[in-house]
C-alpha positions as CSV (number, residue, x, y, z in Angstrom):
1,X,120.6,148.2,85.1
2,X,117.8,145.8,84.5
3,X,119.3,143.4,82.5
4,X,122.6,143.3,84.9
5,X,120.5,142.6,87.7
6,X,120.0,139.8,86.1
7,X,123.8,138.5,84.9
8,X,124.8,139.3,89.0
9,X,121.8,137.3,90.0
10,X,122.7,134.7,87.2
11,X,126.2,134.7,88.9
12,X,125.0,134.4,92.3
13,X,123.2,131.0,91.6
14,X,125.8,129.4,89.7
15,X,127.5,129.6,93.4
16,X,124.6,128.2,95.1
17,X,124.5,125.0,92.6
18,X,128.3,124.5,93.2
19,X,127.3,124.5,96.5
20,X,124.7,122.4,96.0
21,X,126.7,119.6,93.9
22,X,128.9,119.5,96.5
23,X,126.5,119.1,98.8
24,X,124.9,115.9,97.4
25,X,128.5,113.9,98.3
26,X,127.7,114.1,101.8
27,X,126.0,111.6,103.7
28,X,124.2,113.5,106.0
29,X,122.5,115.2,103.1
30,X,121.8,111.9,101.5
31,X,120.2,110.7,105.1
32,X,117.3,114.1,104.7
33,X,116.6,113.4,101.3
34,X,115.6,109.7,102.4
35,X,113.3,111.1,105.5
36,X,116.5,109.6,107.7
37,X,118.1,112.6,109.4
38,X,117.8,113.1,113.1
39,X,117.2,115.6,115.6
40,X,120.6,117.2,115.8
41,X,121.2,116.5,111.7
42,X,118.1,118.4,111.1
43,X,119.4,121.3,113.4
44,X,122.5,121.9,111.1
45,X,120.7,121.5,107.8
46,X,118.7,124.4,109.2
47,X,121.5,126.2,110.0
48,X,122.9,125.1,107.0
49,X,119.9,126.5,104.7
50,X,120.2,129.9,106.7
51,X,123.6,130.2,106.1
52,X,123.2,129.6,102.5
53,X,120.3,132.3,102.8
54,X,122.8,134.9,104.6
55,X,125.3,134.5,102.1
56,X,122.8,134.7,99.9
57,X,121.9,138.3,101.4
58,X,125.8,139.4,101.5
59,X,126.3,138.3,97.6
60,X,123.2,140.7,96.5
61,X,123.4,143.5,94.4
62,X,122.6,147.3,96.6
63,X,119.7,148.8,94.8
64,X,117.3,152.3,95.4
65,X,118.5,151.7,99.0
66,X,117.2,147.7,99.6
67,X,119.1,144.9,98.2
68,X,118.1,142.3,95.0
69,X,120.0,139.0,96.1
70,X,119.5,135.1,96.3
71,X,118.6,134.7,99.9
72,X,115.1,132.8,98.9
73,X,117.2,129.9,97.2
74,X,118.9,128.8,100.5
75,X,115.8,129.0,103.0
76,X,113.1,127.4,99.7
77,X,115.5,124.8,98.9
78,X,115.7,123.8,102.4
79,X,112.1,123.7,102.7
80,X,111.6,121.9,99.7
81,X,113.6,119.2,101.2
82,X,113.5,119.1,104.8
83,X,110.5,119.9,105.3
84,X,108.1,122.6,107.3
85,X,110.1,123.0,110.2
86,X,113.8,123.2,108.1
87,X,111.9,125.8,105.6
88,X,110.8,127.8,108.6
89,X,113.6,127.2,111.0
90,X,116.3,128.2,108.3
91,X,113.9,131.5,106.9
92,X,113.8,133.0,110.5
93,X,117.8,132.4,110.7
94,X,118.3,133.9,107.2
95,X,114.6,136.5,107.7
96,X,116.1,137.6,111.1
97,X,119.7,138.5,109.7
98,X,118.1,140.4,107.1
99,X,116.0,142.9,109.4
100,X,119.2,143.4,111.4
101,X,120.9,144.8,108.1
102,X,118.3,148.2,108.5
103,X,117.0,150.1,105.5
104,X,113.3,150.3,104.6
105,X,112.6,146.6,103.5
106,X,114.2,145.0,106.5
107,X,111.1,144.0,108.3
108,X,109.2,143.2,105.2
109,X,112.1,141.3,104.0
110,X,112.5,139.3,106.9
111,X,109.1,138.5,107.1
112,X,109.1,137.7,103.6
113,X,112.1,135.0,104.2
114,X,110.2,133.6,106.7
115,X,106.8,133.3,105.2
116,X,108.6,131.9,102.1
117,X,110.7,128.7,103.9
118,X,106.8,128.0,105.7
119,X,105.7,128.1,102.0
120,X,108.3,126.1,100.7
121,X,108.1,123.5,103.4
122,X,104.5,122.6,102.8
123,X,105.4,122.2,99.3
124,X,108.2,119.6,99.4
125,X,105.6,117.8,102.2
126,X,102.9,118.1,99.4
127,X,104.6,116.9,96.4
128,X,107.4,114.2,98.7
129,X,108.8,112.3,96.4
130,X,107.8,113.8,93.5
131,X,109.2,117.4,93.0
132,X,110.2,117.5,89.2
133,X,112.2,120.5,88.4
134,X,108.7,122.5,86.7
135,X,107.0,122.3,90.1
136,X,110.5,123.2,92.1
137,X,110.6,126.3,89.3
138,X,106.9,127.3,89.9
139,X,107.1,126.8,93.5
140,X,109.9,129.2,93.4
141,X,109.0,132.0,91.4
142,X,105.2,131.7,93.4
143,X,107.5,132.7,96.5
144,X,109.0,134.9,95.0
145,X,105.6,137.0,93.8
146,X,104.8,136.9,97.5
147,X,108.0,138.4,98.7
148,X,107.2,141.2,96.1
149,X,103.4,141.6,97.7
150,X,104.8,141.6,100.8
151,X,107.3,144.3,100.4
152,X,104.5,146.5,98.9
153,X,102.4,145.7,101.8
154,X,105.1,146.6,104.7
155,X,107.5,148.7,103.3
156,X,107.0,152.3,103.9
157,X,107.5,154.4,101.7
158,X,104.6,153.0,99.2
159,X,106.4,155.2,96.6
160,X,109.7,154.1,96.9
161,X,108.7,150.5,97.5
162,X,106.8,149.9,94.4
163,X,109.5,151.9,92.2
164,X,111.7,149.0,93.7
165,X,109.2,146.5,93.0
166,X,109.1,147.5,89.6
167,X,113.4,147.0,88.9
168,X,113.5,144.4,91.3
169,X,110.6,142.1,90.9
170,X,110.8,140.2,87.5
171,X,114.7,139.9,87.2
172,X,114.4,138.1,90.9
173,X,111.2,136.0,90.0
174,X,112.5,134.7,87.1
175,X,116.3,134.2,88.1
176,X,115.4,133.0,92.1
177,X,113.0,130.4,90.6
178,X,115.3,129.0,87.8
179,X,117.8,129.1,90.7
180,X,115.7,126.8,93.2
181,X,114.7,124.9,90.0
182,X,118.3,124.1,89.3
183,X,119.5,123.0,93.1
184,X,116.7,121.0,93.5
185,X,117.5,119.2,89.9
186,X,121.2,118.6,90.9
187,X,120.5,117.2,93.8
188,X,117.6,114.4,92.8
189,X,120.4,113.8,89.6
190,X,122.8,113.1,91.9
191,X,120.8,111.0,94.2
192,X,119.1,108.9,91.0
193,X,123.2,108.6,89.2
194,X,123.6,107.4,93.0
195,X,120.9,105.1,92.9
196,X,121.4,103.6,89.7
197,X,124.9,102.7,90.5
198,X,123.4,100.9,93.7
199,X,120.7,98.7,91.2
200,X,123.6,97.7,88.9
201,X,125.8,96.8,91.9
202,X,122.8,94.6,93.2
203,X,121.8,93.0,90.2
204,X,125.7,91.8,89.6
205,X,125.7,90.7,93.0
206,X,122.5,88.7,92.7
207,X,123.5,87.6,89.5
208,X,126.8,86.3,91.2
209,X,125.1,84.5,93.9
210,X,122.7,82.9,91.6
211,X,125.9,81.3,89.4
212,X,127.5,80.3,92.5
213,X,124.4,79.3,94.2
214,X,125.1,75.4,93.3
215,X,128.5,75.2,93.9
216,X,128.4,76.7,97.9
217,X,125.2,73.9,98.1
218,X,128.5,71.9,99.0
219,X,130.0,74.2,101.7
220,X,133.2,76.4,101.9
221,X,136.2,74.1,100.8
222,X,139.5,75.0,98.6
223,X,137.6,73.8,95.5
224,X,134.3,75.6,96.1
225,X,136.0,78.5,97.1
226,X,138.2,78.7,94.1
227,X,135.4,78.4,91.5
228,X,133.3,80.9,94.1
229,X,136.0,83.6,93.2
230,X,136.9,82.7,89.7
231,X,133.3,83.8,89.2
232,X,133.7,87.0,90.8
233,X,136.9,88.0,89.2
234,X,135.7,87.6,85.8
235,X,132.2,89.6,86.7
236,X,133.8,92.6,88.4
237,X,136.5,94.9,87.1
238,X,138.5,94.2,91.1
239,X,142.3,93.5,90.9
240,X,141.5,90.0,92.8
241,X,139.3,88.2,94.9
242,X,140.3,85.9,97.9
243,X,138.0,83.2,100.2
244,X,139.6,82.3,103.7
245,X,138.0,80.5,106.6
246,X,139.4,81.2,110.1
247,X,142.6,79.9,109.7
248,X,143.9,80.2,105.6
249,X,143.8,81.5,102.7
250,X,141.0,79.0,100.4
251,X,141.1,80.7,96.9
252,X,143.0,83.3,95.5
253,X,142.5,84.7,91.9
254,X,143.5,87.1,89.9
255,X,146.7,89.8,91.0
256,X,148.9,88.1,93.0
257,X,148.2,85.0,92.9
258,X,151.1,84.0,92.2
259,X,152.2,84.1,95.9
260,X,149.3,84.7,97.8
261,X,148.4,81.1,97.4
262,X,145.7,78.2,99.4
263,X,146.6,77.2,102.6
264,X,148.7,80.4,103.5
265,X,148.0,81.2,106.7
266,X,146.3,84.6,107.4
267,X,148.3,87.4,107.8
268,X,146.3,90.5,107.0
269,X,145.1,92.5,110.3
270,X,142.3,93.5,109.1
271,X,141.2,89.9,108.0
272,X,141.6,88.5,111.6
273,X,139.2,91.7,112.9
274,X,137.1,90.8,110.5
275,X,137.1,87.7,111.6
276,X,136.9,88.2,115.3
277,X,134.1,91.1,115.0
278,X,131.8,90.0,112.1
279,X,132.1,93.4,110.6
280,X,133.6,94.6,107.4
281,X,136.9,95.8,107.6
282,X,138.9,97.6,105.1
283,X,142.9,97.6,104.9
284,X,143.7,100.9,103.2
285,X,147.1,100.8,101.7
286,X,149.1,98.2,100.8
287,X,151.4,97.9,104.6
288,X,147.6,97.1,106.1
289,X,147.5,94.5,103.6
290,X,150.1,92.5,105.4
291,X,152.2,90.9,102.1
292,X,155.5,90.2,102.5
293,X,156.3,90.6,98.8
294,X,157.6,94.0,97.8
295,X,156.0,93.4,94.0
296,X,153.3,92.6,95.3
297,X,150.8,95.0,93.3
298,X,147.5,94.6,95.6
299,X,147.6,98.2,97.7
300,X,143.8,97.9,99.2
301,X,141.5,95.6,100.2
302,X,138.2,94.8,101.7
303,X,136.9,92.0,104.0
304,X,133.7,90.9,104.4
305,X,132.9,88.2,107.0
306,X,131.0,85.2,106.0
307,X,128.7,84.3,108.6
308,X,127.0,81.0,109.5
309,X,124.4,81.0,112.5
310,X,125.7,82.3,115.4
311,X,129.4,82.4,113.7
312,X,131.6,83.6,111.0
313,X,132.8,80.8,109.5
314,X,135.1,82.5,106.9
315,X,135.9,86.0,104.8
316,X,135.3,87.3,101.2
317,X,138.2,89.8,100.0
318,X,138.3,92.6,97.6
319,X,141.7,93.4,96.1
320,X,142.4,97.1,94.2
321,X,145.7,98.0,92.6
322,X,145.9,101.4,94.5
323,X,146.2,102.6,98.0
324,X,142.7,103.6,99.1
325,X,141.0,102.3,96.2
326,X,138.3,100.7,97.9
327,X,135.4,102.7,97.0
328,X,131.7,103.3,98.4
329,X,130.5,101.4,95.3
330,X,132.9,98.5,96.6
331,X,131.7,98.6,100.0
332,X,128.1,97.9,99.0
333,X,128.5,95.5,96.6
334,X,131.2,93.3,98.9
335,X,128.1,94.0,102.0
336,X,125.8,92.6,99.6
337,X,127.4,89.6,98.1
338,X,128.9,88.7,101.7
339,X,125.1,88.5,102.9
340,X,124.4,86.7,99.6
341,X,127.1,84.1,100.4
342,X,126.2,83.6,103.8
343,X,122.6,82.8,103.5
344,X,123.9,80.3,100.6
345,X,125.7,78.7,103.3
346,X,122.8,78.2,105.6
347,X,120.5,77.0,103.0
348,X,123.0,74.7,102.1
349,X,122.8,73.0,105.6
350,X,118.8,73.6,105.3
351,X,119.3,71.8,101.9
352,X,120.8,68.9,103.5
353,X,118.3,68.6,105.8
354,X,116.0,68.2,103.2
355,X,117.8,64.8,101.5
356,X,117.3,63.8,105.1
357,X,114.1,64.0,105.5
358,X,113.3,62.5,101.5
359,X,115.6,59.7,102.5
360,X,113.8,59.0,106.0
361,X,111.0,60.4,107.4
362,X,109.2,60.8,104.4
363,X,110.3,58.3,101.9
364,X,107.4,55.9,103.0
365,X,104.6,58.5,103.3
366,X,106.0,59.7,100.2
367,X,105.1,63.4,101.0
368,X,108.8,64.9,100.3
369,X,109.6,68.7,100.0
370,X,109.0,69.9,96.2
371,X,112.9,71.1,94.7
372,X,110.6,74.1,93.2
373,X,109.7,75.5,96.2
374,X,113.2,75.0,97.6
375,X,114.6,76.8,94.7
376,X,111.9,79.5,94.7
377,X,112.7,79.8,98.6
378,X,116.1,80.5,98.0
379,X,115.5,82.8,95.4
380,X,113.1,84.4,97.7
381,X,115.5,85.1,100.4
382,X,118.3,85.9,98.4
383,X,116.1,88.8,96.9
384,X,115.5,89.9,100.1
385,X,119.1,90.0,101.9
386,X,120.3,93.5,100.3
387,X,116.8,95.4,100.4
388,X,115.2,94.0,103.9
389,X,118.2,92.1,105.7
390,X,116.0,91.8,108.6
391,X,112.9,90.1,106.8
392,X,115.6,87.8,105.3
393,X,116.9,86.3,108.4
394,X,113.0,85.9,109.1
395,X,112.3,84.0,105.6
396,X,115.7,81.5,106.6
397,X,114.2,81.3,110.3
398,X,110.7,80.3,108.6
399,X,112.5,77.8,105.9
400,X,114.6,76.2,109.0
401,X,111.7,75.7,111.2
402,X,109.9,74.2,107.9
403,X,112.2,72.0,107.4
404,X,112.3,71.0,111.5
405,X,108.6,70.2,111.3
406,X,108.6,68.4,108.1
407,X,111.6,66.2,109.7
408,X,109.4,65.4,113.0
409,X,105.7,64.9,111.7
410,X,106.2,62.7,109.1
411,X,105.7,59.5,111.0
412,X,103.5,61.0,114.1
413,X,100.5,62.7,115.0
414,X,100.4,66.4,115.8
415,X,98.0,68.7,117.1
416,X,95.7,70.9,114.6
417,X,98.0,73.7,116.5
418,X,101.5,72.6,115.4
419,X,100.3,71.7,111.7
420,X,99.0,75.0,111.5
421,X,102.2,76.5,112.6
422,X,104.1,74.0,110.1
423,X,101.9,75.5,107.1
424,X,102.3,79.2,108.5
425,X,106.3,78.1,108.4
426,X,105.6,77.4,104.5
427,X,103.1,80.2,103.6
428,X,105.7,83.2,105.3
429,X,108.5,81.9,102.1
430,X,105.2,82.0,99.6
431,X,103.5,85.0,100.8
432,X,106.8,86.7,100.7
433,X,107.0,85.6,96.6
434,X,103.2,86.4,96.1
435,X,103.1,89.8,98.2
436,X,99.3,91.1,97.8
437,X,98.8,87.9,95.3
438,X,97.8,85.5,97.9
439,X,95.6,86.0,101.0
440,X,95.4,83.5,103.8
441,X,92.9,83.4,106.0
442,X,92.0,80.6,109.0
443,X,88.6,80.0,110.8
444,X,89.5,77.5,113.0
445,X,87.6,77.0,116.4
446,X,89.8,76.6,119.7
447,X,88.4,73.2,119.8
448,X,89.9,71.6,117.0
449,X,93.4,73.3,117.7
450,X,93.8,70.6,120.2
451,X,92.5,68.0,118.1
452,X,95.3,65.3,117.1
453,X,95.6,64.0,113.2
454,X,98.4,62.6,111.3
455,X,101.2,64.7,110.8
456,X,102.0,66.4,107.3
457,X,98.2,66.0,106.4
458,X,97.4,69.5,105.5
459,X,100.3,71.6,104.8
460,X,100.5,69.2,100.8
461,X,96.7,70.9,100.4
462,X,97.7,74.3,100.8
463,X,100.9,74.1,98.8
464,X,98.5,72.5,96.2
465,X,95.7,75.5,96.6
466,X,99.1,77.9,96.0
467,X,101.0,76.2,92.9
468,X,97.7,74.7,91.1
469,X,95.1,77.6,92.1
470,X,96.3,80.5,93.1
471,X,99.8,80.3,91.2
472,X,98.3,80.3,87.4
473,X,96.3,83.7,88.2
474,X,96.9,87.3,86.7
475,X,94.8,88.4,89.8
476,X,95.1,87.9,93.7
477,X,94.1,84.7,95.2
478,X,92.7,83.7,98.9
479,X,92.8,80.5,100.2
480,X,90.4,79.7,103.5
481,X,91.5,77.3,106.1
482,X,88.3,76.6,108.1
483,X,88.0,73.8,110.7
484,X,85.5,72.6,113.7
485,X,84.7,69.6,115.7
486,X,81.5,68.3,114.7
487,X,79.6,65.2,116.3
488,X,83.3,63.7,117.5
489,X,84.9,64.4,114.2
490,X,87.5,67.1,113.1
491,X,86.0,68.8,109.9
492,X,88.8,70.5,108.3
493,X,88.3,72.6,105.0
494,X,90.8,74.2,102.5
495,X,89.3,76.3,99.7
496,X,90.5,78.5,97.0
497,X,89.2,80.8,94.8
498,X,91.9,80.0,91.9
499,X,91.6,78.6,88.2
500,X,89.9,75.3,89.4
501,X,90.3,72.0,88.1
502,X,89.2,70.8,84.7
503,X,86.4,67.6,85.6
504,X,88.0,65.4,83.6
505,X,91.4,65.9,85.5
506,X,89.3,65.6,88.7
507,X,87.9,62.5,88.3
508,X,91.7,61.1,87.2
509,X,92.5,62.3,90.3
510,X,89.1,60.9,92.1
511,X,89.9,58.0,90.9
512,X,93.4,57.2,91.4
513,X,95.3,57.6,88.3
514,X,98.2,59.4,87.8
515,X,98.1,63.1,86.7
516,X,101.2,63.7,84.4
517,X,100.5,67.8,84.3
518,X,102.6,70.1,86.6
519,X,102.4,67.4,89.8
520,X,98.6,68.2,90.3
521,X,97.2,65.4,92.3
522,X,99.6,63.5,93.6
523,X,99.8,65.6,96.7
524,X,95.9,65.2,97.0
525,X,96.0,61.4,96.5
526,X,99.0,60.7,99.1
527,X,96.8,62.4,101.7
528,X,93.7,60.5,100.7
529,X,96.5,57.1,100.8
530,X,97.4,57.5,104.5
531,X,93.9,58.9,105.6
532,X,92.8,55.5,104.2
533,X,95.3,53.4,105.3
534,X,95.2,55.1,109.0
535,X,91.7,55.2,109.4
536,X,89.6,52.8,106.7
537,X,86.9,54.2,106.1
538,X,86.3,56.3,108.8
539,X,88.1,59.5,108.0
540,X,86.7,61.0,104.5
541,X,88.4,63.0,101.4
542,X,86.2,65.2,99.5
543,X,87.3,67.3,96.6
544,X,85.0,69.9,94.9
545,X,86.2,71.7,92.2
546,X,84.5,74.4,89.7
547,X,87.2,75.0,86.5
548,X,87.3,79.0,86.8
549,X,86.1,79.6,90.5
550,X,88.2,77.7,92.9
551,X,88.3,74.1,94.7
552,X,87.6,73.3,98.1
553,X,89.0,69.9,99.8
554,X,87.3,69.0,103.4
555,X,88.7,66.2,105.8
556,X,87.0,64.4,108.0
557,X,89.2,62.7,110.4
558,X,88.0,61.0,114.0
559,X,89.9,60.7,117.0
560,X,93.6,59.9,116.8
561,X,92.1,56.4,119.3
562,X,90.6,55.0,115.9
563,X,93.9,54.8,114.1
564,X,96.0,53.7,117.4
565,X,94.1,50.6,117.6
566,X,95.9,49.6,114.1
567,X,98.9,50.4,115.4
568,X,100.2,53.5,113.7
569,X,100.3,55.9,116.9
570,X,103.3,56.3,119.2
């Protein structure tokens, strides 16, 4: 009897795992494991768990008049991973139905149930995120023991409860926990295989965008778009890939090609939706698809809008070579690269506005944007578009208005106020790169916010503190923008704590000549140039450097009325 206890337990669980394999293919599941379920989905998981705990009482085996069964998988498991209030919701559901069943370990059976989802609840809180399959088995057999102590404490007889115990107890220890042990395993496998699939999906889609990252620099045309998909056909295992804009087909590659050809007009349904909603749409079999061609072999296919500002400006399509073949892999990935491509496309106007301002604004004060932080921008965004959509849009925001500023103040004088919100424009892109590397911090008096200085004057110094202090560090950095009005002069400092600057390199710098390493200095000297030039000697540059502990550059710079009388104010 005791060792068959423990093949019909053995069989009992090997139910509950199928049940638990299947479960990992839902979504809703999914949306508990990630702390996402609602109200209401939380309700069904616990009625869920106490259903699984219910069949779990029904598939036990009858024994000295009580029952030895896997209820405590359901009701622990659903602890585990829901939570308190799922462990204890779903162990009163399955606890309850048990002391309606009568005999002399109802009551202390239910109770147990109950006590044991509370248990298992504060457990998964406890170990969140980390509930390995030794601490899911010791959790469960723990339970267990107190299921046993508890039927020993309520059940009446004594007598016949501990000669119950004794048959009872270890086969359902041991089996329960290796049981609760097992579902939790399956389903953190299945969400890890899930999760894997996702990083590989990413990475090809970043990869993607970073080879066709130059080529949509020069917007969405017939011969962009063609090279655009030539690239994702021969990175992907899809049947084709298609670019339209609003009116026709751009680029076709791969099956069919041979007649769905550039400048076709659209005819796919689910393209024009697409198109007019700014939402992915999929056409499902191969009549949604719209072809006219009966050999046509494309069956499925999935649109992703490409969207630029406030409109979509195009599509991305995904062929398969079955009906329905569009799977959740393929949704992702198309998501992803379609926000990929469409941030491309407003850096490429951003880009552009860039040349503008080198060719114009800038080119006499000679303070142009650096191409490496461009780039690194780019990258920056791009890296954020599939994890933090939002905080993307926010990076491109920041870049545009960057851009903006840089494009006005070059040839003007600002407010202390709107170059500080130019150089917070710059340092949201670099403190998104850096993360808990670089610390900004201002000390700046409400006085000299109104104060008025040459445009474009202090946002080169803190992009120098960043690349040439804080940059070459292994630890984290803080840079201090301090200023005040003292005696009728704006006193502006910018310090660092970073690597410093060798003396000899500072007194090239001091003194003029050019510094060939990296770019270093020639920010520093064209701000020194147009302070001279603006004010004479009247406004002073002052750099301090200490190789190893940081450099500070102040900035004295009178009234905007002492460089209007040469002529250089509007």
């Amino acid at each position: 009897m005791f060792w068959k206890l423990f093949q019909d337990l053995a069989l009992n669980i090997s139910l509950i795992v199928t049940l638990a394999y299947l479960m990992t293919r839902t979504k809703l599941f999914r949306r508990m494991l990630l702390g996402k379920a609602n109200t209401q989905e939380k309700l069904f998981l616990v009625f869920f768990f106490g259903c699984l705990g219910i069949a779990g009482t029904y598939s036990g085996v009858e024994i000295k008049g009580a029952l030895a069964n896997s209820r405590v998988i359901g009701v622990a498991v659903g602890g585990l991973l829901g939570g308190p209030l799922v462990g204890i919701a779903a162990g009163l559901l399955a606890g309850g139905h048990r002391a309606l069943l009568g005999g002399f370990t109802a009551l202390a059976c239910g109770i147990a149930t109950l006590v044991e989802g509370g248990i298992a609840g504060y457990a998964g809180r406890k170990f969140s995120g980390n509930l390995t399959w030794k601490r899911s088995l010791f959790i469960g057999m723990g339970i267990e023991v107190v299921q046993m102590l508890i039927i020993l404490l309520l059940a009446r007889p004594y007598a016949a409860a501990w000669d119950l115990v004794k048959d009872i107890g270890l086969p359902m220890i041991i089996m329960n926990g290796i049981g609760i042990s097992i579902f939790v395993t399956v389903i953190h496998d299945s969400l890890e295989e899930e999760e894997r699939i996702g990083a590989v999906q990413a990475q090809k889609a970043l990869y993607i965008a970073n080879l066709t990252l130059p080529i949509l620099r020069l917007g969405l045309t017939k011969e962009t778009a063609h090279r655009v998909a030539q690239i994702i056909y021969e990175q992907t295992d899809v049947a084709a890939v298609a670019l339209t804009d609003r009116e026709q087909i751009l680029a076709h590659v791969g099956s069919g090609s041979d007649h769905h050809e550039a400048g076709h007009v659209i005819q796919t349904l689910a393209t024009h939706q697409a198109l007019d909603s700014g939402e992915l749409k999929l056409a499902a079999t191969r009549i949604e698809i719209g072809c006219a061609d009966p050999s046509c072999p494309l069956f499925s296919a999935l649109v992703v809008p490409l969207h630029f500002q406030q409109s979509i400006v195009g599509t991305l399509k995904i062929y398969r070579e079955r009906a329905r073949g569009i799977s959740p892999v393929d949704w992702e990935f198309g998501a992803g690269l379609g926000m990929l491509f469409s941030t491309q496309l407003e850096l490429a106007t951003l880009e552009s506005q860039a040349h503008l301002v080198n060719r114009a604004e800038l080119k006499a004060l000679q303070a142009q944007v650096n191409p490496h932080f461009l780039f690194n921008a780019i990258n920056t965004v791009v890296s954020f578009c599939r994890t933090d959509p939002e905080k993307a849009r926010h990076l491109l925001l920041q870049l545009g208005d960057f851009f903006r500023k840089n494009l006005k103040s070059a040839e003007k004088f600002v407010t202390l106020r709107e170059e500080c919100e130019h150089i917070r424009a710059y340092l949201a892109i670099e403190q998104a790169r850096f993360s808990e590397r670089l610390c900004v911090r201002e000390e700046i008096t409400d006085e000299a916010l109104n104060w008025r200085l040459p445009g474009l004057t202090l946002q080169p110094l803190v992009e120098n503190a960043i690349k040439h202090g804080i940059y070459p560090m292994s630890t984290p950095g803080e840079i201090v923008i301090s200023a005040f009005v003292e005696e009728d002069i704006l006193v502006v400092r910018i310090g660092d704590n970073g690597v410093g600057i060798p003396a000899e390199t500072l007194t090239r710098i001091l003194t003029g000549v050019e510094v060939s390493t990296s770019g270093l200095g020639i920010g520093l000297q064209n701000v020194a140039q147009r302070l001279l030039i603006l004010y004479g000697k009247k406004a002073e540059f002052v750099i301090e450097s200490r190789e190893g502990k940081g450099t500070e550059v102040t900035l004295r710079i009178p009234p905007a009325a002492a460089a209007e009388r040469l002529g250089f104010l509007e």
